[in-house]
C-alpha positions, 0 to 999 in steps of 0.5 A: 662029392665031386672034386672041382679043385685042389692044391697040394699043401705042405706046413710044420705043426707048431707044437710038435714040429712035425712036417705034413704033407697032402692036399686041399680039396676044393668040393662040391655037391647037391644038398637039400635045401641049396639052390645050386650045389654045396661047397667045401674045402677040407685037407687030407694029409698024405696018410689020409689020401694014401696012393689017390692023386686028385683029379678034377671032377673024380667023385669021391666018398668021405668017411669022417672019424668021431671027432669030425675029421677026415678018415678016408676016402674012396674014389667013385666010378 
């Protein structure tokens, strides 16, 4: 997926008060059956994203968790 825009995002969790830090990612790629390309937003906490700074245009892979959260990333040369 490539990264064609980003925001960095902090909020406190309601329930807990915990603070999270990290960053929107606004992504796009090709899919089948999707004339031009396919969007997604998803949010990666610090924890997540590790040392990665976005940058426009990275390409990046997503590893999702059973429950259908992000797990990690990497960064695609």
């Amino acid at each position: 997926m490539k990264i064609i825009g980003y925001q960095h995002s902090n909020f406190t969790v309601k329930d807990t008060g915990a603070k999270i830090s990290g960053y929107i990612l606004y992504l796009s790629e090709a899919r089948d059956g999707v004339t031009g390309v396919a969007t997604e937003r998803i949010f990666l906490s610090n924890n997540r994203i590790g040392n990665y700074v976005p940058n426009l245009n990275d390409n990046i892979r997503i590893y999702w968790n059973k429950y259908g959260k992000v797990d990690s990333i990497d960064l695609i040369k």
